[in-house]
C-alpha positions in Angstrom: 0.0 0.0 0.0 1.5 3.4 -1.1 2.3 6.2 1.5 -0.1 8.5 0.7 1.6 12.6 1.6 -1.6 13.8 0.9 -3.6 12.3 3.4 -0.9 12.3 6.2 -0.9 16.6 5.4 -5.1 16.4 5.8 -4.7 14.3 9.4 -2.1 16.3 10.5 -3.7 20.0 9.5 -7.3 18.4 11.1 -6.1 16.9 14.5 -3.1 20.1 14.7 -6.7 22.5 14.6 -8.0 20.0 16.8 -5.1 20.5 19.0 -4.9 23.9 19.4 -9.1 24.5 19.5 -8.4 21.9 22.5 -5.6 24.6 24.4 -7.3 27.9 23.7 -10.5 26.3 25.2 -8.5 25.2 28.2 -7.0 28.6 28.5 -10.3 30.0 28.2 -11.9 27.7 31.1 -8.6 28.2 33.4 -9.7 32.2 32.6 -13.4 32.1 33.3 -13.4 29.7 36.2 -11.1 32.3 38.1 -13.1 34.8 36.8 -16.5 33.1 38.0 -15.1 32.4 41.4 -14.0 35.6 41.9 -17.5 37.2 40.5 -19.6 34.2 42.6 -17.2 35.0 46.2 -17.8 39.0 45.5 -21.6 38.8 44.6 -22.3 36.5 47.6 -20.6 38.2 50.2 -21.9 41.5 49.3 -25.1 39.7 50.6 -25.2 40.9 54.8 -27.0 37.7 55.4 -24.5 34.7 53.5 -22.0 33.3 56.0 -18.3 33.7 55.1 -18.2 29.9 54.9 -20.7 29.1 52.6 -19.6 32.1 50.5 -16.4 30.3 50.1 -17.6 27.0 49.6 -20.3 28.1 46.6 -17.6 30.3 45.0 -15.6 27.3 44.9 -18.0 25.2 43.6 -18.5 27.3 41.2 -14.5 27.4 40.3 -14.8 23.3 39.5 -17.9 23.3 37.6 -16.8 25.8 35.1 -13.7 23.6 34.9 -16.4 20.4 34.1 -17.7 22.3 31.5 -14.4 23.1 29.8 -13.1 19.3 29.6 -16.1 18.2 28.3 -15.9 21.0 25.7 -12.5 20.0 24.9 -13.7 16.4 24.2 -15.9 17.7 21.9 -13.3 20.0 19.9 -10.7 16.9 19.8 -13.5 14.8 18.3 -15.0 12.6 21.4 -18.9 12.1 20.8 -21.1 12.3 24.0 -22.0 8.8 23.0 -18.8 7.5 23.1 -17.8 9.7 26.5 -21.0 7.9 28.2 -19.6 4.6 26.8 -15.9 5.1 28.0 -17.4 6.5 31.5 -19.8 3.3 32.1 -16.5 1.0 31.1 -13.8 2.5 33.2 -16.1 4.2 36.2 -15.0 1.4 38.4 -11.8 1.9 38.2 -12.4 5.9 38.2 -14.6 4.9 41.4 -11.4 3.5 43.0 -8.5 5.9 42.3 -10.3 8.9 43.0 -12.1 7.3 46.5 -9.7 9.9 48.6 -10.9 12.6 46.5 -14.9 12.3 46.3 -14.8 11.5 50.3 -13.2 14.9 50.2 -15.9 16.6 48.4 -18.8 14.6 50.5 -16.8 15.2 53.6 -16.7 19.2 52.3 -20.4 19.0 51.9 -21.3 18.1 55.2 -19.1 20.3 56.9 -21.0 22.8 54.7 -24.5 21.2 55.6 -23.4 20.8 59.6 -21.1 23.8 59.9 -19.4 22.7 62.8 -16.7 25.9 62.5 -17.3 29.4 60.6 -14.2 31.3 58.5 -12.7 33.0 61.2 -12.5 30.2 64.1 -10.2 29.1 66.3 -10.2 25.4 66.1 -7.7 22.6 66.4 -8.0 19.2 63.9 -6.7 16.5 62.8 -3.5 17.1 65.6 -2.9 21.0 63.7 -4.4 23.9 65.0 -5.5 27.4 63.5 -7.6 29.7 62.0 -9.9 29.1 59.5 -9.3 30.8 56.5 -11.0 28.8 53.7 -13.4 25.9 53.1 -13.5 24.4 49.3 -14.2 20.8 47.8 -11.6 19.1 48.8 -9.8 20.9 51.8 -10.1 23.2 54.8 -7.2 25.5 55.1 -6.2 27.4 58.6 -3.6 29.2 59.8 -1.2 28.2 62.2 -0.3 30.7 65.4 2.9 31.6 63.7 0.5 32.6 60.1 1.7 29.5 58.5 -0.7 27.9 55.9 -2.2 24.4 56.9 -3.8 22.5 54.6 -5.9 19.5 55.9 -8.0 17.1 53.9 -12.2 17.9 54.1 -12.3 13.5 54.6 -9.4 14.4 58.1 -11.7 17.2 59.3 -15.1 15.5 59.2 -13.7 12.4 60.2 -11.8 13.0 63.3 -12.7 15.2 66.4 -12.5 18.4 66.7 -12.4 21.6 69.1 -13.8 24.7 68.3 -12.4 27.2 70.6 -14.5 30.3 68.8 -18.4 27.9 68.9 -19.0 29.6 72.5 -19.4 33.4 73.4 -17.0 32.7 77.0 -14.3 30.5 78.1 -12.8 29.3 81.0 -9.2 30.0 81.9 -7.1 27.9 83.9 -3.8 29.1 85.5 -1.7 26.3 87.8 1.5 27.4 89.4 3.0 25.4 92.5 4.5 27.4 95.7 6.8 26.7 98.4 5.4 26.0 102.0 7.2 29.2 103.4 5.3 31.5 101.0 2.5 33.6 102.8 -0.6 31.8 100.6 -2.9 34.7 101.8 -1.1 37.2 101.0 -0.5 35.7 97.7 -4.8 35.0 97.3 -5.3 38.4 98.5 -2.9 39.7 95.3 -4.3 37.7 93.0 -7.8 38.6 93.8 -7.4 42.4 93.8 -6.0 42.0 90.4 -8.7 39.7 88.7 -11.1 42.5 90.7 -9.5 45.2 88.0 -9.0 43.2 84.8 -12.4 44.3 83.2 -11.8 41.6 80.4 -12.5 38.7 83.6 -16.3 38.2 83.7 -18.3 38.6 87.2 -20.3 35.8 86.7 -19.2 32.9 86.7 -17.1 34.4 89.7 -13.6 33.8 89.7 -12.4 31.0 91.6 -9.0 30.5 93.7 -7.5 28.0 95.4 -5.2 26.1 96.8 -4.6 22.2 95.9 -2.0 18.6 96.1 -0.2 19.5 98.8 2.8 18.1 99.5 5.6 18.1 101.8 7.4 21.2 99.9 4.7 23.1 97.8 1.2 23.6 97.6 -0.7 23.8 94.2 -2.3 27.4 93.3 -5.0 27.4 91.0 -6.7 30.4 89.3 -10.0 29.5 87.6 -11.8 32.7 85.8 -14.1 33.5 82.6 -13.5 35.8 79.8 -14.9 36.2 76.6 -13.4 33.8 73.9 -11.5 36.5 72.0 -10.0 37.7 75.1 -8.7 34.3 76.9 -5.4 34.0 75.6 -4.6 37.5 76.6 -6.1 36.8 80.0 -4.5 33.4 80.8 -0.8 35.4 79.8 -1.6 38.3 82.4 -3.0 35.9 84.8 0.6 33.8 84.4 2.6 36.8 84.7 0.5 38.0 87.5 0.9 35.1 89.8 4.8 34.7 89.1 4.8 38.7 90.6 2.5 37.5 93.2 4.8 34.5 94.2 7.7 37.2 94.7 6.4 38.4 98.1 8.4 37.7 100.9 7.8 34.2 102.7 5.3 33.6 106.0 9.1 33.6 107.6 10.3 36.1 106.5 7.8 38.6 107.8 7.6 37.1 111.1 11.7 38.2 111.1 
């Protein structure tokens, strides 16, 4: 059978228009699904009423399907029929089904963080062993950042799936200060301190009232323990100033001492 140059030209000018049809499309999807996660995030969160989270999670959504809509675009332009997609789908969806298992529990777990909403943009919360604040929830991850504003990444399947603590869910927490002190410290003087201080901190709540006391003692020290409430924005300050508070407090001169 002859080479025919004639007909290897036609294949190569149809299936090289093919080709590039195929990349401008793609760089046209890549273009608009930016561009219609960007318009989705904007036009939803100018709402006063839509929740950061769900804002992020529709404008998201809307990010991948644009993206669906471009490959199957592209198989039209490089000559796949929807009959034959359908037909290639049904044969190889098992195998799809497995390799991409990780992934769509991602996107179901994603959903019913979205459906449950266990945590809002903007809360404290600590997952899957990392800790942070949530700064985005999409298909297939939650992202936080750490104390030190590094990025954390953490599957949606990691998130739903395990526990987690949501430090932001409550209006007040409780803070918890534990120091031990020698025997031949005055322990009233010390209380007495302490409370005069929690007394002026305006960011410690009234009610519950704050609580102190002493606790394990042993033959050299005796356990001090500050209980008190704050609002949750304000606990981490309050538990520092409470620390340093009580290691000024512990400085006053022992129950000997004084008697001298």
């Amino acid at each position: 059978m002859p080479f025919n140059l004639d007909r290897l030209g036609d294949l190569i000018i149809i299936y090289g228009i093919n080709f590039v049809g195929a990349v401008t499309v793609a760089l046209i999807g890549w273009w608009a699904a930016g561009m219609a996660e960007r318009v989705t995030r904007r036009a939803l969160m100018s709402a006063s009423y839509m929740d950061p989270t769900v804002g992020a999670f529709l404008s998201s959504l809307a990010y991948y399907t644009v993206f669906v809509v471009a490959f199957l675009i592209i198989l039209q332009v490089i000559g796949i029929q929807a009959t034959s997609l359908v037909a290639i789908v049904g044969a190889a969806s098992l195998a799809i089904g497995l390799a991409l298992q990780g992934t769509l529990s991602n996107v179901t777990a994603g959903i019913m963080l979205l459906i449950f909403r266990p945590f809002r943009l903007g809360d404290s919360i600590e997952v899957a062993g990392k800790s942070g604040t949530v700064k985005n929830l999409n298909l297939f991850m939650t992202e936080l950042a750490s104390g030190d504003n590094v990025q954390v990444l953490i599957p949606n399947g990691q998130v739903w799936g395990g526990a987690l603590t949501n430090f932001s869910a409550y209006p007040t927490r409780r803070v918890s200060v534990s120091f031990p002190i020698a025997l031949d410290k005055n322990v009233e003087t010390i209380s007495s301190n302490l409370r005069a201080y929690i007394e002026h901190d305006k960011r410690v709540l009234e009610t519950p009232p704050p609580n102190i006391r002493t606790s394990n003692l042993t033959e050299k020290v005796v356990e001090f323990s500050v209980q008190a409430w704050s609002k949750a924005e304000n606990a981490d300050a309050v538990r520092a100033d409470l620390v340093r508070s009580l290691l000024a407090a512990v400085q006053t001169p022992s129950a000997s001492a004084e008697e001298k």
